[in-house]
N, C-alpha and C positions, 0 to 999 in steps of 0.2 A: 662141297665142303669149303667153309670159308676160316681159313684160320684166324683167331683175333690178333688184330693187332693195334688196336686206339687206346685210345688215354684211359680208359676204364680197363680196358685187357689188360695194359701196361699194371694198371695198381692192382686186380687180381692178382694176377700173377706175381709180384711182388708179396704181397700180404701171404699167399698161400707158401712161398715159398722159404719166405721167414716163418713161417709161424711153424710148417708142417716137414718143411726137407723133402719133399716126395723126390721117389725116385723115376715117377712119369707125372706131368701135366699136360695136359691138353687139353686145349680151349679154345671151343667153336662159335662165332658168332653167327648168331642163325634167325636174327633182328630180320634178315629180307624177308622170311618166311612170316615174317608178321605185318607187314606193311600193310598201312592202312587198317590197325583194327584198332580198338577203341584209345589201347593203353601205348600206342604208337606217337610215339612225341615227333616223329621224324628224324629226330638225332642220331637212329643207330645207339647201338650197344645196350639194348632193350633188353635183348635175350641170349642165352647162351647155352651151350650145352658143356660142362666138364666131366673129364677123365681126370682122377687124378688117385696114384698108389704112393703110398706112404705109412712106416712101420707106426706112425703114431695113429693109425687106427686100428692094430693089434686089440685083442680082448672088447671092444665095444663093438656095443650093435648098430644095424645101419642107420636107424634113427641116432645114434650118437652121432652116427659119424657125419652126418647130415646138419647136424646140430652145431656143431665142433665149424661146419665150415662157414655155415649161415651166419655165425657168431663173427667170425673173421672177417665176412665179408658183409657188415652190417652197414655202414655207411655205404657202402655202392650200392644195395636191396633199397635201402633208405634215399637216394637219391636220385638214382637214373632204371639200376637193372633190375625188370621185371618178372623175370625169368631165369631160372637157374635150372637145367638139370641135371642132376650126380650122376656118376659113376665112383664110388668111396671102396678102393680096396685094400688089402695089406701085399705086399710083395710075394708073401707066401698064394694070396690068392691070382693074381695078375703072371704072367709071363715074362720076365725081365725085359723090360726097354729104358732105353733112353730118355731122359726129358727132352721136351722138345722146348 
């Protein structure tokens, strides 16, 4: 597991955490796992895997909440990151931790 930490990680995790408050994110860069396939620039920060709990996905569904983040993170999808995958929950759903 490789935790993110580059100039694109930097502005996720910025963007999410202005926009949403979670009270966990966690963001994996998992770009090795793809090395070498088509949509591979070589640059790293291709792909990613996110955790993130936050009360502002209370009442919507996970296509919302999915929505909500892809919205947010529209210029990094748009310009480098190829790959996102969610984990979207509410606090009530998740176990209390820490942001990391």
């Amino acid at each position: 597991m490789s935790v993110a930490r580059g100039v694109y990680s930097a502005r996720i995790r910025e963007k999410l955490t202005q926009a949403l408050n979670p009270s966990r994110l966690v963001l994996i860069d998992e770009s090795h796992k793809h090395a070498g396939h088509r949509e591979d620039s070589g640059l790293g920060e291709t792909h990613f895997r996110l955790e993130i709990v936050s009360s502002s996905f209370e009442g919507e569904r996970l296509v919302a909440r999915h929505r909500k983040v892809y919205d947010i993170l529209k210029d990094e999808l748009d310009e480098r990151v190829h790959a996102l995958s969610l984990s979207t929950k509410t606090p009530e759903e998740a176990p209390e931790e820490a942001t990391e």
